[in-house]
mmCIF file of the N, C-alpha and C atoms, coordinates in Angstrom:
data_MODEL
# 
_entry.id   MODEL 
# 
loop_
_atom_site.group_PDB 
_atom_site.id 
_atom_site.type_symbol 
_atom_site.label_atom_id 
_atom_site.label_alt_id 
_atom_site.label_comp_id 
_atom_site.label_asym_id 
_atom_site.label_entity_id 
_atom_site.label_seq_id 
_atom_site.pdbx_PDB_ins_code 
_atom_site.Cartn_x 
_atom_site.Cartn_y 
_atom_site.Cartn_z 
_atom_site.occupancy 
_atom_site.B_iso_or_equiv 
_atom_site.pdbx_formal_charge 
_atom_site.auth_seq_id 
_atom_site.auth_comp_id 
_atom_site.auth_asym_id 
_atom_site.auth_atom_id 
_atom_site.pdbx_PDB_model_num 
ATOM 1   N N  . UNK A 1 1  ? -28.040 16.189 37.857 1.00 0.00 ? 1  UNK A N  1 
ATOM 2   C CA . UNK A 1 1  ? -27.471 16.754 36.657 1.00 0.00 ? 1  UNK A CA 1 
ATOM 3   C C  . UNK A 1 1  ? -27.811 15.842 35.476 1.00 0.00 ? 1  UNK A C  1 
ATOM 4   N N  . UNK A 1 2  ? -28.456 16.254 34.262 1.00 0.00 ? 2  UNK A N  1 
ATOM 5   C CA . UNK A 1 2  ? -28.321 15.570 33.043 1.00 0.00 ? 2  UNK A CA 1 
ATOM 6   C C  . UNK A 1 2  ? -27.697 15.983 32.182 1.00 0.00 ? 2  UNK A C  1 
ATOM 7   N N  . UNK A 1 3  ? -27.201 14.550 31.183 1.00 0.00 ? 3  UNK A N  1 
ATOM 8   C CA . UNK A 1 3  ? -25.988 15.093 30.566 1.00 0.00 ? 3  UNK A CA 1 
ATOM 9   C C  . UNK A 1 3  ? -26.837 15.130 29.498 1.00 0.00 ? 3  UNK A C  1 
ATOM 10  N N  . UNK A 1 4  ? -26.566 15.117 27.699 1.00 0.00 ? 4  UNK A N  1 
ATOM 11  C CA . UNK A 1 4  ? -27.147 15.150 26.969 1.00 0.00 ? 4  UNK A CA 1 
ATOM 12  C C  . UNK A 1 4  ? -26.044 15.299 25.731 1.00 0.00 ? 4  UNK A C  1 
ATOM 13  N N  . UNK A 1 5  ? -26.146 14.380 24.662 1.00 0.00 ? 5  UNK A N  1 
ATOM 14  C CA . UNK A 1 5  ? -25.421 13.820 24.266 1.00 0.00 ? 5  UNK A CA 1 
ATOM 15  C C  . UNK A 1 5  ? -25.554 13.984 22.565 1.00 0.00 ? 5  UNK A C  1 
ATOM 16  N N  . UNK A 1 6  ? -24.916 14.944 21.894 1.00 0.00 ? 6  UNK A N  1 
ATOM 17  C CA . UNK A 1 6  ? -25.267 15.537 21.029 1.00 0.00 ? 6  UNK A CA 1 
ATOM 18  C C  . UNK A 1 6  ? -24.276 14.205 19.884 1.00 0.00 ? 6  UNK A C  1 
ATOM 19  N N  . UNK A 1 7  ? -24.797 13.921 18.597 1.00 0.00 ? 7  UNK A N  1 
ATOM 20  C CA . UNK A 1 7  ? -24.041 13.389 17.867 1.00 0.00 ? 7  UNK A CA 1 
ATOM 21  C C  . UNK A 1 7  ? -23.212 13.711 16.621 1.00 0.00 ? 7  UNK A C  1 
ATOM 22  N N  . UNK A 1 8  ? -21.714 13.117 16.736 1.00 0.00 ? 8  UNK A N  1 
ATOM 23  C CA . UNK A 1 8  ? -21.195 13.740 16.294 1.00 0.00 ? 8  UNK A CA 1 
ATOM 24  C C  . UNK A 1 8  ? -21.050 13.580 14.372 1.00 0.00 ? 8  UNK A C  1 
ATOM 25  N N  . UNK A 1 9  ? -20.024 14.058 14.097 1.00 0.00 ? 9  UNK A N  1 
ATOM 26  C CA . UNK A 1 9  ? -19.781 14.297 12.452 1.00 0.00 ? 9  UNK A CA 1 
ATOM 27  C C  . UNK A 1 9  ? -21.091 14.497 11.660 1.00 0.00 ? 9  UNK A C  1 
ATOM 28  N N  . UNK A 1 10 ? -22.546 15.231 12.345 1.00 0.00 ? 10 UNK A N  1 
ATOM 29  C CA . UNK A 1 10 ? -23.371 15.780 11.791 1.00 0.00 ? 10 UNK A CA 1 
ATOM 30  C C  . UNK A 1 10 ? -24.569 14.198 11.486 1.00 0.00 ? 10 UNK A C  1 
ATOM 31  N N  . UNK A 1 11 ? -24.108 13.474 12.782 1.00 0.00 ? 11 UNK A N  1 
ATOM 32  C CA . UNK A 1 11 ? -25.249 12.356 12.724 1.00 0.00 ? 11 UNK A CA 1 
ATOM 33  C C  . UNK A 1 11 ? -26.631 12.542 13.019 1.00 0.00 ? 11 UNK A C  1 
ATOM 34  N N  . UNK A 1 12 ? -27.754 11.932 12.485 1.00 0.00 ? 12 UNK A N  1 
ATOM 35  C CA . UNK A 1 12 ? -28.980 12.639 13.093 1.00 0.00 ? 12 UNK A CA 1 
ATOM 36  C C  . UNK A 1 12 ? -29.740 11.273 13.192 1.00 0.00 ? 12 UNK A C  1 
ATOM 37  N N  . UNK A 1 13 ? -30.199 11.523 15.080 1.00 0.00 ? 13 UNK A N  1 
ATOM 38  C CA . UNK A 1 13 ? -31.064 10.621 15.269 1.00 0.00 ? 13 UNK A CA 1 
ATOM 39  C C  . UNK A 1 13 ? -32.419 10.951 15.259 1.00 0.00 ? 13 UNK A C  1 
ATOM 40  N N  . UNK A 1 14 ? -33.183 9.811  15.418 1.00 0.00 ? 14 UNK A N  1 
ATOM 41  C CA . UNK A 1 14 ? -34.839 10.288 16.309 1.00 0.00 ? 14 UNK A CA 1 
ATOM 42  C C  . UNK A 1 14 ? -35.427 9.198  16.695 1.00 0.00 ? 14 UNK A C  1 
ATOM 43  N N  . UNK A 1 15 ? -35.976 9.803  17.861 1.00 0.00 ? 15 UNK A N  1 
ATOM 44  C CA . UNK A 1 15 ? -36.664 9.293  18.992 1.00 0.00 ? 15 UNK A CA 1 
ATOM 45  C C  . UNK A 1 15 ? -37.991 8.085  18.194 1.00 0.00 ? 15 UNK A C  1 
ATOM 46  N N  . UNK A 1 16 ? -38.499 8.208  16.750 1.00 0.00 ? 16 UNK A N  1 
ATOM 47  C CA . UNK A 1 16 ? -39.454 7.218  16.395 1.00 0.00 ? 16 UNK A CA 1 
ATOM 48  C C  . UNK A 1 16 ? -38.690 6.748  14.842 1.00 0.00 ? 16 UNK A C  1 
ATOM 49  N N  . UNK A 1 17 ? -39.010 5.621  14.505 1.00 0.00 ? 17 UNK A N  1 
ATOM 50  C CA . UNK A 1 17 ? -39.363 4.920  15.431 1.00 0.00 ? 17 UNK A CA 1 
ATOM 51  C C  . UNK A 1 17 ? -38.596 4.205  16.647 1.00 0.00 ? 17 UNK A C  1 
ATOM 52  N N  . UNK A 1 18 ? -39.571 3.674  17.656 1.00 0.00 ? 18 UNK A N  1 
ATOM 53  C CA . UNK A 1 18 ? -38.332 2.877  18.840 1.00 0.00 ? 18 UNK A CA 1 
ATOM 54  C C  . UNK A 1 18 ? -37.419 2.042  18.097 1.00 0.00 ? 18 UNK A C  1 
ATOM 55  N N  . UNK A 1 19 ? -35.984 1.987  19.253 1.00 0.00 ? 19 UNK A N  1 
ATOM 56  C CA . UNK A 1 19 ? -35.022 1.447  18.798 1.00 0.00 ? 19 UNK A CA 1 
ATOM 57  C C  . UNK A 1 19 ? -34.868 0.221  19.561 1.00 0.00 ? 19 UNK A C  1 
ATOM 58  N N  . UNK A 1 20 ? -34.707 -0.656 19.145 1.00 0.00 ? 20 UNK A N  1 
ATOM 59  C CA . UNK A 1 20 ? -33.678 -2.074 20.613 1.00 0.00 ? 20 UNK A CA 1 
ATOM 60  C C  . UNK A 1 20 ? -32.415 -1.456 20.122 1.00 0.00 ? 20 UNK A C  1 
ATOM 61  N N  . UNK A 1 21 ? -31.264 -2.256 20.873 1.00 0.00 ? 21 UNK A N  1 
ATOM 62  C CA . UNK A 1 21 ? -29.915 -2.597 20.851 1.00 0.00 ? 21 UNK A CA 1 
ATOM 63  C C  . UNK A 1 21 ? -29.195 -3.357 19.839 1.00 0.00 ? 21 UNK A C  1 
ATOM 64  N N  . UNK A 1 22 ? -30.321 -4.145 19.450 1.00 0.00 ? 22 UNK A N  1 
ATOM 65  C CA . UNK A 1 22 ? -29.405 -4.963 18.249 1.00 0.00 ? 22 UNK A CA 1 
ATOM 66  C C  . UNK A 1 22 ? -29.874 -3.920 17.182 1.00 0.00 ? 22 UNK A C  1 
ATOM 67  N N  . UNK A 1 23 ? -30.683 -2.567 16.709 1.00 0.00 ? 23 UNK A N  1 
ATOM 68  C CA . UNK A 1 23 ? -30.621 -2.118 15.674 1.00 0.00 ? 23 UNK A CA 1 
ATOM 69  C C  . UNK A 1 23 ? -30.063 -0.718 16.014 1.00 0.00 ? 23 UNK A C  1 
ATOM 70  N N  . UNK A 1 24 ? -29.333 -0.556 16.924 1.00 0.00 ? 24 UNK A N  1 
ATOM 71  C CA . UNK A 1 24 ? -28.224 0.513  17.097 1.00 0.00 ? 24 UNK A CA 1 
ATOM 72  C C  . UNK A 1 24 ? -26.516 0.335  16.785 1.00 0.00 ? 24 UNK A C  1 
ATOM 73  N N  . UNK A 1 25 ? -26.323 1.357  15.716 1.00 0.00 ? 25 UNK A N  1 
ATOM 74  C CA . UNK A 1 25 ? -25.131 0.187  15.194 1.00 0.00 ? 25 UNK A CA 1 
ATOM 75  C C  . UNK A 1 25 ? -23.915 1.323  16.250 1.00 0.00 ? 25 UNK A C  1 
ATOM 76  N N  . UNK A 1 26 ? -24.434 2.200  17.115 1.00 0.00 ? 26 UNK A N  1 
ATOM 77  C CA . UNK A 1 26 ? -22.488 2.698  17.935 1.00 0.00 ? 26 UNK A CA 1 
ATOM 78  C C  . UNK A 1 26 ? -23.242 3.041  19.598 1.00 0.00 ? 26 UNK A C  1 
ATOM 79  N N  . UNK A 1 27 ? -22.156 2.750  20.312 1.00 0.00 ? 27 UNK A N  1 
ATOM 80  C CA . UNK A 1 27 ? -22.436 3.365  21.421 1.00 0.00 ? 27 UNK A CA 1 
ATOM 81  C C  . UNK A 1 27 ? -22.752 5.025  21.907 1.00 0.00 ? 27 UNK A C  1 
ATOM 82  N N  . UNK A 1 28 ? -22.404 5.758  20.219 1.00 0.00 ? 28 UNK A N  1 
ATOM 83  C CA . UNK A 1 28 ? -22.921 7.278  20.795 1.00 0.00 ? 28 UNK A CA 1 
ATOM 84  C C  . UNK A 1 28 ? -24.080 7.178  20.537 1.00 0.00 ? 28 UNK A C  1 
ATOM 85  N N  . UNK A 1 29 ? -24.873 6.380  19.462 1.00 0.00 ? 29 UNK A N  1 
ATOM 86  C CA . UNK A 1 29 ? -26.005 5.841  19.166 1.00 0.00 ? 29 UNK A CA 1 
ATOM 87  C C  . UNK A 1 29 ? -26.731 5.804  20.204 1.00 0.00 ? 29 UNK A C  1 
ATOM 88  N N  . UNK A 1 30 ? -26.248 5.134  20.669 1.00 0.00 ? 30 UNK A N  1 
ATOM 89  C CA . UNK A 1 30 ? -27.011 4.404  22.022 1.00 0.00 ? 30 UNK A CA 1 
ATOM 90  C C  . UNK A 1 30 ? -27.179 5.411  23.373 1.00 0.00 ? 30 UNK A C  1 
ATOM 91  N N  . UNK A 1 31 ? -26.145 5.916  23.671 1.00 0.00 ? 31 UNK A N  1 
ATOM 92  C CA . UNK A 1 31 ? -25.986 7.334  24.543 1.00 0.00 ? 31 UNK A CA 1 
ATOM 93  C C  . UNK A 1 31 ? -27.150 7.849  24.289 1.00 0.00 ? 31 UNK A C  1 
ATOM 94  N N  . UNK A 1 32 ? -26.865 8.555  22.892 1.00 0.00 ? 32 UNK A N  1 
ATOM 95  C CA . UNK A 1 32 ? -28.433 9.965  22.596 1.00 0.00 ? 32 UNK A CA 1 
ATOM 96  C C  . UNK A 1 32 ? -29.792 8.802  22.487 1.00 0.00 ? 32 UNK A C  1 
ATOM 97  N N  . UNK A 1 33 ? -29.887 7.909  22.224 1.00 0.00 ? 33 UNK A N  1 
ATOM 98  C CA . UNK A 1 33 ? -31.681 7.393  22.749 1.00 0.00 ? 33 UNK A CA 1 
ATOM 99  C C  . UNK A 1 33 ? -31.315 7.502  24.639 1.00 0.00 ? 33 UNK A C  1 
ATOM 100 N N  . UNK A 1 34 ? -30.615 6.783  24.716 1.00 0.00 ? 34 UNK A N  1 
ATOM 101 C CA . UNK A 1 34 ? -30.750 6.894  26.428 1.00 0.00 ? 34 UNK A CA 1 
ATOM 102 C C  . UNK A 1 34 ? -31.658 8.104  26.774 1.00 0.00 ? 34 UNK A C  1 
ATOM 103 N N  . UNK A 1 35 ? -30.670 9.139  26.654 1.00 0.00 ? 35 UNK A N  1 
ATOM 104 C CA . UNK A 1 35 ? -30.780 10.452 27.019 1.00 0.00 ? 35 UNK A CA 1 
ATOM 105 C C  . UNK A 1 35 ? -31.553 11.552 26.523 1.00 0.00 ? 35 UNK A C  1 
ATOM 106 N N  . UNK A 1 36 ? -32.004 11.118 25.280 1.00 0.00 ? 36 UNK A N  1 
ATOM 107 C CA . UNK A 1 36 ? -33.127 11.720 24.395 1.00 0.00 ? 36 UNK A CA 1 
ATOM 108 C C  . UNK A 1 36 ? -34.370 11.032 24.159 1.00 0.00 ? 36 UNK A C  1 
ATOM 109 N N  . UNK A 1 37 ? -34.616 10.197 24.157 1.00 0.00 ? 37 UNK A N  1 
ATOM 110 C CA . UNK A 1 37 ? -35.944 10.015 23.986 1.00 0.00 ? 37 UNK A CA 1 
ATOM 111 C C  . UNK A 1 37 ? -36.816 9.387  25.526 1.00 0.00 ? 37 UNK A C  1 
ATOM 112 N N  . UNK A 1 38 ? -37.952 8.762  25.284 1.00 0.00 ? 38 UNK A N  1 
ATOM 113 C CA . UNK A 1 38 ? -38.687 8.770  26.402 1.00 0.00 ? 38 UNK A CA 1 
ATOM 114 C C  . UNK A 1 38 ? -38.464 7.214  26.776 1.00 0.00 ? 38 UNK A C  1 
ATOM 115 N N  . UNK A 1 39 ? -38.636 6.674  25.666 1.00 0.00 ? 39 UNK A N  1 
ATOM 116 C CA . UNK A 1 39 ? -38.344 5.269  25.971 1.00 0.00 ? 39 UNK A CA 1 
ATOM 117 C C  . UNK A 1 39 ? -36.230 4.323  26.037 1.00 0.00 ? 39 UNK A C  1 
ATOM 118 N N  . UNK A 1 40 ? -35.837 5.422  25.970 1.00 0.00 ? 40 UNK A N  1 
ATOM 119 C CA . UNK A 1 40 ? -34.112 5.344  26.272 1.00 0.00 ? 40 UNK A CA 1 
ATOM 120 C C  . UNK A 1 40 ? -33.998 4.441  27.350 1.00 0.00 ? 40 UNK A C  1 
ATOM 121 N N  . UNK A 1 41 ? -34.598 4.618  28.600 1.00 0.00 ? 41 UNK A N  1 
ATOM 122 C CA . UNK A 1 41 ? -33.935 3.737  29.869 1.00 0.00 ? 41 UNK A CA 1 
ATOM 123 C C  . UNK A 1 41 ? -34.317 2.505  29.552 1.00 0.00 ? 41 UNK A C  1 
ATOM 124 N N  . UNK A 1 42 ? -35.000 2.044  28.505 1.00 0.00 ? 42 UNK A N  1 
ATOM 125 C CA . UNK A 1 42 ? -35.045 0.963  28.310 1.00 0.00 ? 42 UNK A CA 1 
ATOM 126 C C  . UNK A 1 42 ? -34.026 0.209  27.618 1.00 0.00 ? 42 UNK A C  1 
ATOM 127 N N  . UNK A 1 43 ? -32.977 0.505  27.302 1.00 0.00 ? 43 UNK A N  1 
ATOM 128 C CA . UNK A 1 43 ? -31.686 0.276  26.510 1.00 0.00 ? 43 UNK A CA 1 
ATOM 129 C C  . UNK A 1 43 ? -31.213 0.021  28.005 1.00 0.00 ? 43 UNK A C  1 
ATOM 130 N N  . UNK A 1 44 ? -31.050 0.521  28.593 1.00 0.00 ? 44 UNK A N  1 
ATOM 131 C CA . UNK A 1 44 ? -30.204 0.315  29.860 1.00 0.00 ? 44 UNK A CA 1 
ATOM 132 C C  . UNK A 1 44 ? -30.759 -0.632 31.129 1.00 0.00 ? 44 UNK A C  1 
ATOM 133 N N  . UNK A 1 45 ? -30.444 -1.900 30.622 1.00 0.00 ? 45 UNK A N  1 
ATOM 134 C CA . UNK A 1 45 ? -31.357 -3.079 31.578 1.00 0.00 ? 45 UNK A CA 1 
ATOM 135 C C  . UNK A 1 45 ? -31.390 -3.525 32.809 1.00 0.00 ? 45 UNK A C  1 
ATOM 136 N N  . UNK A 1 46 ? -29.649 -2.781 33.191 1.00 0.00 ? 46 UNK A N  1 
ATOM 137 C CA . UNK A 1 46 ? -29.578 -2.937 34.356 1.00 0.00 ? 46 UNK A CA 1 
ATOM 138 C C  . UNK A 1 46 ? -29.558 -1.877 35.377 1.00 0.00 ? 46 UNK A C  1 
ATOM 139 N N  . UNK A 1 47 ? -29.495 -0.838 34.644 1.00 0.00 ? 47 UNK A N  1 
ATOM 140 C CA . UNK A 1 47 ? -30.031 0.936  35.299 1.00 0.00 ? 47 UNK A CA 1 
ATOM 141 C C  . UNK A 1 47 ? -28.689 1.294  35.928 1.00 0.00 ? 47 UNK A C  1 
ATOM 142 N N  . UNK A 1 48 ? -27.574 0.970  34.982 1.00 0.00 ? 48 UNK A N  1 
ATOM 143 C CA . UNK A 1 48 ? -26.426 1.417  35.713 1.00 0.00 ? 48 UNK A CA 1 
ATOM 144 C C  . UNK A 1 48 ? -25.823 2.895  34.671 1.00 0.00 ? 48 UNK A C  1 
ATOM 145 N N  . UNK A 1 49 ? -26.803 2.555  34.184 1.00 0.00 ? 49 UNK A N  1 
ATOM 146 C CA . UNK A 1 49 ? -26.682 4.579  33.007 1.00 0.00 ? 49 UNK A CA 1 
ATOM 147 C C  . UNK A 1 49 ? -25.758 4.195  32.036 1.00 0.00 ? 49 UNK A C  1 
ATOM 148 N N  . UNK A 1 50 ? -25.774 2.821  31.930 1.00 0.00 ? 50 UNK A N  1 
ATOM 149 C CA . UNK A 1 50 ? -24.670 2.674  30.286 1.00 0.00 ? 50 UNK A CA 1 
ATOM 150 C C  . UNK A 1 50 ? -26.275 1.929  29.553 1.00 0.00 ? 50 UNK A C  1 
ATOM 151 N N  . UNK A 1 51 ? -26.175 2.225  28.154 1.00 0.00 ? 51 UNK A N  1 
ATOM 152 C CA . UNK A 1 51 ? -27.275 1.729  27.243 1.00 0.00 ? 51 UNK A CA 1 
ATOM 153 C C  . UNK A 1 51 ? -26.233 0.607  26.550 1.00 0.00 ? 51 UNK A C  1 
ATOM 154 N N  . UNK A 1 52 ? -27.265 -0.349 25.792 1.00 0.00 ? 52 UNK A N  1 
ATOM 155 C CA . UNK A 1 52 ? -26.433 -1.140 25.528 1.00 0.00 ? 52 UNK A CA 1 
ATOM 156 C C  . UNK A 1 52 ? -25.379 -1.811 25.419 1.00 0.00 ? 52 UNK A C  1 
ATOM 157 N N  . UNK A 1 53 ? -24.970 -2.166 26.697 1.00 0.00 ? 53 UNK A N  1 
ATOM 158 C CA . UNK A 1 53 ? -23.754 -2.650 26.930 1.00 0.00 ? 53 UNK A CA 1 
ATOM 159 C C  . UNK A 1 53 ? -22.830 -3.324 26.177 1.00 0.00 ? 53 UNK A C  1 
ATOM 160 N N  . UNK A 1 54 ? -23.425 -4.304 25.037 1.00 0.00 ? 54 UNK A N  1 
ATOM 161 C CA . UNK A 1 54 ? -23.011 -5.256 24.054 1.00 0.00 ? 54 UNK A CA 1 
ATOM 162 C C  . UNK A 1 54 ? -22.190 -4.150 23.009 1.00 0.00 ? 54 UNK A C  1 
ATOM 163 N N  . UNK A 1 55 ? -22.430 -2.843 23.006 1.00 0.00 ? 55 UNK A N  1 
ATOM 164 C CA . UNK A 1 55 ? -22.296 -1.945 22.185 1.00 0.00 ? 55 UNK A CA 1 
ATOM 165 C C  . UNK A 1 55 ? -20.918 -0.657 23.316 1.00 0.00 ? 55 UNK A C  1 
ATOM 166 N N  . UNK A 1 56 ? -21.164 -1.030 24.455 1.00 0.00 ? 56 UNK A N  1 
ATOM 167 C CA . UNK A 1 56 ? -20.502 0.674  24.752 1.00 0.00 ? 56 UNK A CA 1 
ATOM 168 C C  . UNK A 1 56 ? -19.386 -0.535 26.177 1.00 0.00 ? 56 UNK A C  1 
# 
């Protein structure tokens, strides 16, 4: 099952350019790259499906 993680109060992300963790400023932030873009699992270092941990 994938979830997919829409953002709220009319926030708009995108997938370019790439993001790290220190330039994601919320954990829903961080959710929708996970889950939306191609390079997302890379936020998540230890592959336990949370992205930036320092953040969520």
């Amino acid at each position: 099952m994938t979830w997919y993680y829409q953002p709220a109060g009319g926030a708009s992300y995108s997938c370019q350019p790439r993001r790290y963790c220190s330039q994601i400023g919320s954990c829903e932030e961080a959710r929708w790259y996970l889950h939306n873009c191609s390079w997302g699992r890379k936020l998540d270092r230890d592959g336990d499906g949370r992205a930036c941990e320092t953040l969520c």
